[in-house]
py3Dmol code that shows the C-alpha trace and the ligand (Angstrom):
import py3Dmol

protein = """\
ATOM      1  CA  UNK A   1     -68.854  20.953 105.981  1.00  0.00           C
ATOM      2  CA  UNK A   2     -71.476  20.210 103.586  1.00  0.00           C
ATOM      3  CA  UNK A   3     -70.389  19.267 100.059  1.00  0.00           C
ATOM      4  CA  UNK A   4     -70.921  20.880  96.913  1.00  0.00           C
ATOM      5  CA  UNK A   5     -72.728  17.837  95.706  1.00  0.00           C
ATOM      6  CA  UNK A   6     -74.757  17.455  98.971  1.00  0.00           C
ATOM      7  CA  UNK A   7     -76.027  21.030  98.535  1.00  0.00           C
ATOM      8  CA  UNK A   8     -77.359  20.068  95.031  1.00  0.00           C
ATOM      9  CA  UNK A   9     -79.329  17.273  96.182  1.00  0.00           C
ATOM     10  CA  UNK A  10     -80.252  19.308  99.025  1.00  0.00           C
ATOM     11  CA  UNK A  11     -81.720  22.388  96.528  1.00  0.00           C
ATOM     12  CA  UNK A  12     -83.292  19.592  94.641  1.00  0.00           C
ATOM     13  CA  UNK A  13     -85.189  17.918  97.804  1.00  0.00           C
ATOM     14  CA  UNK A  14     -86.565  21.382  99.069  1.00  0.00           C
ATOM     15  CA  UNK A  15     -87.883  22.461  95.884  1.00  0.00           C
ATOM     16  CA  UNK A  16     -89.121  18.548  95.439  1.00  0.00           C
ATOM     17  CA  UNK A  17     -91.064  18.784  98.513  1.00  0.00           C
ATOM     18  CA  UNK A  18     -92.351  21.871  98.399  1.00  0.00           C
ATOM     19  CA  UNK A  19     -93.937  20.633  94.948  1.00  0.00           C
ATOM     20  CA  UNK A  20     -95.283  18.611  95.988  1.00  0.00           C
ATOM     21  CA  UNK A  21     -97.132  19.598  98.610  1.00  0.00           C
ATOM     22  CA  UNK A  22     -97.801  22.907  97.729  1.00  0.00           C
ATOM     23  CA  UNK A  23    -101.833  21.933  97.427  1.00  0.00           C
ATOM     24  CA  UNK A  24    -101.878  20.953 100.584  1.00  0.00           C
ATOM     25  CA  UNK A  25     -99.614  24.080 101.836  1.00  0.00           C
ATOM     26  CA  UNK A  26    -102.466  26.239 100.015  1.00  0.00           C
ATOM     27  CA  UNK A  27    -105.469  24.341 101.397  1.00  0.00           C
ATOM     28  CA  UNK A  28    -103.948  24.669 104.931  1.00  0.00           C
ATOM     29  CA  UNK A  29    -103.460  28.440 104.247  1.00  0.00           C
ATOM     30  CA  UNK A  30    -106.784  28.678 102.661  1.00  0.00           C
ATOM     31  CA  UNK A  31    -108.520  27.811 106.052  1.00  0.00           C
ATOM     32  CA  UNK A  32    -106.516  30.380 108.612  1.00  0.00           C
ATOM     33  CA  UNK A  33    -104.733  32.747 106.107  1.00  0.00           C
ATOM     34  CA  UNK A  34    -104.661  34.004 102.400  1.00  0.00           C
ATOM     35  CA  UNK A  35    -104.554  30.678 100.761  1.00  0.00           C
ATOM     36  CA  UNK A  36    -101.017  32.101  98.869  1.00  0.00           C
ATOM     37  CA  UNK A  37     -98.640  29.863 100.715  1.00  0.00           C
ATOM     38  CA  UNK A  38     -98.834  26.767  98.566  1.00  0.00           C
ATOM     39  CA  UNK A  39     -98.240  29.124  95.996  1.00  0.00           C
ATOM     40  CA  UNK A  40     -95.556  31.155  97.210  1.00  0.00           C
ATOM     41  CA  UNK A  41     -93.305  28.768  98.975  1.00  0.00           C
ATOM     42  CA  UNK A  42     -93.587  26.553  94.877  1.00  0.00           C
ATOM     43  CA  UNK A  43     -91.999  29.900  93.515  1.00  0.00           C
ATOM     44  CA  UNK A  44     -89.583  30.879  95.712  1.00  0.00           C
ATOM     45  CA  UNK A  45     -88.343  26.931  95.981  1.00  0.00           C
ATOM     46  CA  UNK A  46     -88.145  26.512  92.338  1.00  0.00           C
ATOM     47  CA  UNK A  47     -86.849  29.788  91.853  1.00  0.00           C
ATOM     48  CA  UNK A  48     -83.418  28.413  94.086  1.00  0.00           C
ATOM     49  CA  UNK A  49     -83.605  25.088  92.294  1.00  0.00           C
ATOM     50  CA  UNK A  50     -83.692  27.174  88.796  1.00  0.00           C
ATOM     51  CA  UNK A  51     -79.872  28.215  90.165  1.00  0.00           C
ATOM     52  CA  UNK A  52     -79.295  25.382  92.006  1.00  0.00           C
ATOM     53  CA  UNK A  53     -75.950  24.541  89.564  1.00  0.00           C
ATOM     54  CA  UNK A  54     -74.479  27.836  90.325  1.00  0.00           C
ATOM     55  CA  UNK A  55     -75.728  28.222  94.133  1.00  0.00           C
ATOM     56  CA  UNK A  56     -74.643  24.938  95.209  1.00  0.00           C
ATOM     57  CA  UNK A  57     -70.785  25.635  93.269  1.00  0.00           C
ATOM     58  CA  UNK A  58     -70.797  28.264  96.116  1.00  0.00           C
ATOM     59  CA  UNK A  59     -68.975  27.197  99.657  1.00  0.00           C
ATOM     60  CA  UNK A  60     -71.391  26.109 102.354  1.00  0.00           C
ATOM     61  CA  UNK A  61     -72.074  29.452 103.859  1.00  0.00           C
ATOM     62  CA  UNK A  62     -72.164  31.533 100.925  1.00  0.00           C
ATOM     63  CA  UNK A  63     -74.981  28.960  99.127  1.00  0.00           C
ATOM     64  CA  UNK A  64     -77.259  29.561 102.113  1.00  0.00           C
ATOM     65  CA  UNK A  65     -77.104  33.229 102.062  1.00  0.00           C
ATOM     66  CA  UNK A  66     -77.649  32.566  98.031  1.00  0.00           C
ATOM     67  CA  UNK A  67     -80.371  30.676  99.277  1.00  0.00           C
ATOM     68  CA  UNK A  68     -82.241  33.120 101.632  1.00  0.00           C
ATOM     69  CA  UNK A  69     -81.310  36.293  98.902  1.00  0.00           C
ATOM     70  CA  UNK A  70     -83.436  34.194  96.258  1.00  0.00           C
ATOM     71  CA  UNK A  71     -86.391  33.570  98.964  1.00  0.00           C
ATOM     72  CA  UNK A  72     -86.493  36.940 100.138  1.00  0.00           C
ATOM     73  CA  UNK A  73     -87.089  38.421  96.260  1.00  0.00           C
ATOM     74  CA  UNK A  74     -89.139  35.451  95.466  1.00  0.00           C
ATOM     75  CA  UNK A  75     -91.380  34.186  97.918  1.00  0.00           C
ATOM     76  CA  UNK A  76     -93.353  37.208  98.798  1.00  0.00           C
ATOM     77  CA  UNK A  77     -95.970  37.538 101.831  1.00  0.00           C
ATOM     78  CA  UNK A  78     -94.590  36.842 105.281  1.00  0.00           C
ATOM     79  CA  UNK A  79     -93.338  33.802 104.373  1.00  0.00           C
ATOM     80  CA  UNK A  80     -90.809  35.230 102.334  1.00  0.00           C
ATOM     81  CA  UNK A  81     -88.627  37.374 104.727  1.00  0.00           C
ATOM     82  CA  UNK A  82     -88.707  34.620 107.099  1.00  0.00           C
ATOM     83  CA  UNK A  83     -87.422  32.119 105.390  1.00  0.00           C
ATOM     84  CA  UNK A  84     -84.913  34.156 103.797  1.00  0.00           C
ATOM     85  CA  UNK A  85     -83.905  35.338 107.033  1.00  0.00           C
ATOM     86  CA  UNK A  86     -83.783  31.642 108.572  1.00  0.00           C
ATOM     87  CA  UNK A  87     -81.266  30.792 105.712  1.00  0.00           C
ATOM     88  CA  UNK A  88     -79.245  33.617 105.544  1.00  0.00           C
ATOM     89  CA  UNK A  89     -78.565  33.835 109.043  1.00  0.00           C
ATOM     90  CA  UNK A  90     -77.273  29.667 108.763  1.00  0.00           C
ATOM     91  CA  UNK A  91     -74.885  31.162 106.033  1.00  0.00           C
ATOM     92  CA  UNK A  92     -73.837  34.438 108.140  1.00  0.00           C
ATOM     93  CA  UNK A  93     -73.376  32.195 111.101  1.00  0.00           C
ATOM     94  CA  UNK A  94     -71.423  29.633 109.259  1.00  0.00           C
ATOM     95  CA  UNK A  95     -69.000  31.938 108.438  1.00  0.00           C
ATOM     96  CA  UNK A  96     -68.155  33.094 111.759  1.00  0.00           C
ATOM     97  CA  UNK A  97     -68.004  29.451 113.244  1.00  0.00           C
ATOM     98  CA  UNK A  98     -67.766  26.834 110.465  1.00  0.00           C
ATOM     99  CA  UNK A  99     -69.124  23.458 111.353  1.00  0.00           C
ATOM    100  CA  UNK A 100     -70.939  24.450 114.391  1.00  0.00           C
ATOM    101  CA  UNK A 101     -74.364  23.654 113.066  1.00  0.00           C
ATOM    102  CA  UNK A 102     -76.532  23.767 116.159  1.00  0.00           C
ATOM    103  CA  UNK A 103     -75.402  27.262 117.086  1.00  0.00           C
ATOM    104  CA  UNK A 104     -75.782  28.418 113.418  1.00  0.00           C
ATOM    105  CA  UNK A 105     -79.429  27.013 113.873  1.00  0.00           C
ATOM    106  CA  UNK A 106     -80.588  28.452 117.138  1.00  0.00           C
ATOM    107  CA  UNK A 107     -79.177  32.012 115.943  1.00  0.00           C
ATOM    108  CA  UNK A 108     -81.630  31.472 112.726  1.00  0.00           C
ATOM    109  CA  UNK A 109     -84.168  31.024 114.137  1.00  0.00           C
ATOM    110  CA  UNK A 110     -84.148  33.669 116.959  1.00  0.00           C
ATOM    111  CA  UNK A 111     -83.455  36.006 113.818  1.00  0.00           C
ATOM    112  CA  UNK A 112     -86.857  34.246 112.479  1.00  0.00           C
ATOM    113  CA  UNK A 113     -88.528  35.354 115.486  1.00  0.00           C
ATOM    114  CA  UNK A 114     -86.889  38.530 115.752  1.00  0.00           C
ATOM    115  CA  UNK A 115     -87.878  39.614 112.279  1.00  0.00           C
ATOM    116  CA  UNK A 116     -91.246  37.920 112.798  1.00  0.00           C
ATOM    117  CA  UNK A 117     -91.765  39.709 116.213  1.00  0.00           C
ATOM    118  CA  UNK A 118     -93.194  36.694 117.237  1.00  0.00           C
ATOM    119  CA  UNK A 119     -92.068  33.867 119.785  1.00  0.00           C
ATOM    120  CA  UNK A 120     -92.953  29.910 120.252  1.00  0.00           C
ATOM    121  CA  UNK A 121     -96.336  28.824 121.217  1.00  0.00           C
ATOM    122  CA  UNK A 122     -97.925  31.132 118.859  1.00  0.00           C
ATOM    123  CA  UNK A 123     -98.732  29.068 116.105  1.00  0.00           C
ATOM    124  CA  UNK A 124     -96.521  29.952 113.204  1.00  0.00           C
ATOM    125  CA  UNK A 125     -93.377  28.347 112.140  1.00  0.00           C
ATOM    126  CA  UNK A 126     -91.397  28.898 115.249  1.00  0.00           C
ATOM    127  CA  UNK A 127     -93.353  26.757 116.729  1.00  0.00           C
ATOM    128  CA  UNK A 128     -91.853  23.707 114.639  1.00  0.00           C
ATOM    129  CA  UNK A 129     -88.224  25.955 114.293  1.00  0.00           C
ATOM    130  CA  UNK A 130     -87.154  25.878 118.113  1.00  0.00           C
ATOM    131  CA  UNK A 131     -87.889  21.985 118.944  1.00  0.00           C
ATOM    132  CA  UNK A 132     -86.163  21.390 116.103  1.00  0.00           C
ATOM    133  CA  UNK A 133     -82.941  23.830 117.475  1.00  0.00           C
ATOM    134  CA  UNK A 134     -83.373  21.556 120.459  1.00  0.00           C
ATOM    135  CA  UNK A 135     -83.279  18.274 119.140  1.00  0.00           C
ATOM    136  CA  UNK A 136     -80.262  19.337 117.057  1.00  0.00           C
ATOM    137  CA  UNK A 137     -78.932  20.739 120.251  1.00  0.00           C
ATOM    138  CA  UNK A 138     -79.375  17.776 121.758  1.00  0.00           C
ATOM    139  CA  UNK A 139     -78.035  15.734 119.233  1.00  0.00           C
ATOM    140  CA  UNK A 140     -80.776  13.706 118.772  1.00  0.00           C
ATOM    141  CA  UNK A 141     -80.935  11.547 115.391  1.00  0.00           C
ATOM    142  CA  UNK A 142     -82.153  12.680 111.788  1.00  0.00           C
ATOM    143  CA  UNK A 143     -85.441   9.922 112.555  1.00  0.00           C
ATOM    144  CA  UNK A 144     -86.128  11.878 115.958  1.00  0.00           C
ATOM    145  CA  UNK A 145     -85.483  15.165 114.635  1.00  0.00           C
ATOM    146  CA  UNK A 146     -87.886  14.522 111.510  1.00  0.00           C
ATOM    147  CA  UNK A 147     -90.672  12.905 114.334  1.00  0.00           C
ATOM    148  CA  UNK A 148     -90.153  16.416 116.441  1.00  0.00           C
ATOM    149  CA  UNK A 149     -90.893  18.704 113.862  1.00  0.00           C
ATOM    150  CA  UNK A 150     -94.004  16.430 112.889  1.00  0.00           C
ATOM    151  CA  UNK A 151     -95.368  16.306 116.140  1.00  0.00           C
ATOM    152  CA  UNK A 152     -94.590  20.171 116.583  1.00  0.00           C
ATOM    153  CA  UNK A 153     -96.850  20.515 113.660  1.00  0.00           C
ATOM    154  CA  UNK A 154     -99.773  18.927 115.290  1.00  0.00           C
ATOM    155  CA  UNK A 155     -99.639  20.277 117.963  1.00  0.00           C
ATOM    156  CA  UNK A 156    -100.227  24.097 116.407  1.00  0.00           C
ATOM    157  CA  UNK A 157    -103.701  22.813 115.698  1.00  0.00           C
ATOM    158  CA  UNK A 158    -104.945  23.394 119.207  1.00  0.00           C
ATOM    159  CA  UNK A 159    -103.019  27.061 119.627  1.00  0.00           C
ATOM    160  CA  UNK A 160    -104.470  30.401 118.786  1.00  0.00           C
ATOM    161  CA  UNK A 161    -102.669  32.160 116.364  1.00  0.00           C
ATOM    162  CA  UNK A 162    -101.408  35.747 118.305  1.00  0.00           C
ATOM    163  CA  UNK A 163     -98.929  36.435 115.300  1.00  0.00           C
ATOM    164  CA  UNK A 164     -99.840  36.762 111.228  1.00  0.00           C
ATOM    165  CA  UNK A 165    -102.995  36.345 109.139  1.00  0.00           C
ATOM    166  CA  UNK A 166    -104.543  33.410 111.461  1.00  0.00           C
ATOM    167  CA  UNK A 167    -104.509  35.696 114.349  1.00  0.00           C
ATOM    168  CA  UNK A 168    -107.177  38.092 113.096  1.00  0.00           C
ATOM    169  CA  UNK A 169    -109.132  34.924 113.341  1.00  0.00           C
ATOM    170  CA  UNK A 170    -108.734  34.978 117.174  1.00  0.00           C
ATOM    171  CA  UNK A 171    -110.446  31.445 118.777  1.00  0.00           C
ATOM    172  CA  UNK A 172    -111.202  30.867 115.278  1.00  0.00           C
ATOM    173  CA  UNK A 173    -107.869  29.557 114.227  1.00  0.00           C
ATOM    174  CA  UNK A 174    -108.180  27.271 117.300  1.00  0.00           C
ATOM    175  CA  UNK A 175    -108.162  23.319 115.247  1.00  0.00           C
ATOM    176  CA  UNK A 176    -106.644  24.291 112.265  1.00  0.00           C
ATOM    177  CA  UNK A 177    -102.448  23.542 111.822  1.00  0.00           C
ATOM    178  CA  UNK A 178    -100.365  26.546 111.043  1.00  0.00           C
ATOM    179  CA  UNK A 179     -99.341  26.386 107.254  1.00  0.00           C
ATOM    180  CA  UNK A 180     -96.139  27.788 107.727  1.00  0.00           C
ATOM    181  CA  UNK A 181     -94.999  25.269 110.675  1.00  0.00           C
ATOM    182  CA  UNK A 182     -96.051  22.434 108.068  1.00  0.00           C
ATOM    183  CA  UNK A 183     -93.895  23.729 105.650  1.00  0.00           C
ATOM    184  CA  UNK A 184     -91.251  23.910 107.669  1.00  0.00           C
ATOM    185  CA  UNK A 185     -91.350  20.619 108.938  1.00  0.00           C
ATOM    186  CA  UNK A 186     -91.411  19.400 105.436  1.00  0.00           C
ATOM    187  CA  UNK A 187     -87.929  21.492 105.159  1.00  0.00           C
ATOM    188  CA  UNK A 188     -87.028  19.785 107.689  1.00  0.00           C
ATOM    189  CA  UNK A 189     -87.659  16.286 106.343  1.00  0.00           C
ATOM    190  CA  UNK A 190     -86.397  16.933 103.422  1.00  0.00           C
ATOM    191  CA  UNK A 191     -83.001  18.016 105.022  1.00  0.00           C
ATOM    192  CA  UNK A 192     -82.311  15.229 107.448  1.00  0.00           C
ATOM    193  CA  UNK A 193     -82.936  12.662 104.074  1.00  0.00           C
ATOM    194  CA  UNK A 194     -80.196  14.279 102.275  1.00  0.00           C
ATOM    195  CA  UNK A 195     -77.290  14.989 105.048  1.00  0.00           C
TER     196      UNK A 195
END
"""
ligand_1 = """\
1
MG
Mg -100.701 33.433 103.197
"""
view = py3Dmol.view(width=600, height=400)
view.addModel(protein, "pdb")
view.setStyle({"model": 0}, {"cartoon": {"style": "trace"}})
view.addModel(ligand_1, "xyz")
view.setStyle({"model": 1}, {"stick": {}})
view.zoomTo()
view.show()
């Protein structure tokens, strides 16, 4: 069970993060997509940390549906449902089987790809989302977990894009990372240095 006090620090490191890379979010968006997701990942983060106080008095589960309720209305673009959905599935599935954190994981993020229509390998966020299910499956350590999700990020650079904005792009997308598998890795980061 996470405490109330990591969940604060945890609200505080996501929105921290996503600060602070939100340029580079944008600039990676602004090659293969809209150029918004710098943007909108900044809002809906500091939007959560804005309530962090009252999200993270909330037990475990109920914080992360808290968490994906505040994305959904704040984040806007794709990004937005899918992140919400990522983190309000963790809370839905928390509450059904408390503590059982790779479960709760792998059911987020086939609800990610569900809602996304979309599946790994086609350079989006998934594509960082289900190596990370599997090293946390796997029970592999916070350092390995943080290296899988960076590695997953690289290797989106050589993938079409078949799902979102990059894929209009076709072959064009081909050497470019996906913006929304960087961000995720950096959620992912930011995660294993607080738990
Ligand atoms: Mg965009």
């Amino acid at each position: 069970m996470i405490t109330s006090a990591q969940l604060k620090a945890l609200i505080e490191a996501l929105s921290a993060t996503v600060a602070a890379h939100a340029a580079e979010l944008t600039d990676l968006d602004s090659a293969i997509g809209d150029g918004d997701h710098g943007a909108n990942m900044k809002r809906g983060f500091d939007a959560v940390a804005g309530e962090a106080d009252a999200i993270s008095a909330k037990p475990e589960a109920e914080a992360l549906k808290a968490i994906g309720t505040k994305l959904v209305m704040t984040v806007g673009g794709a990004s937005g449902p899918l992140y919400g959905t990522l983190f309000l599935t963790l809370g839905k599935e928390l509450t059904v089987s408390p503590d059982d954190y790779p479960a709760a994981l792998r059911r987020a993020v086939d609800a990610v790809a569900a809602r996304g229509k979309s599946a790994y390998g086609q350079k989006t966020m998934l594509d960082v989302l289900y190596p990370v299910a599997e090293a946390v499956e796997a029970n592999k350590s916070k350092a390995e977990i943080v290296a899988v999700a960076h590695d997953a990020v690289a290797a989106t650079r050589d993938r079409k894009a078949i799902r979102g904005r990059a894929s209009f792009l076709g072959d064009r997308s081909i050497g470019h990372i996906d913006p929304g598998a960087r961000s995720s890795a950096l959620l992912v980061e930011a995660v294993a240095g607080v738990l």
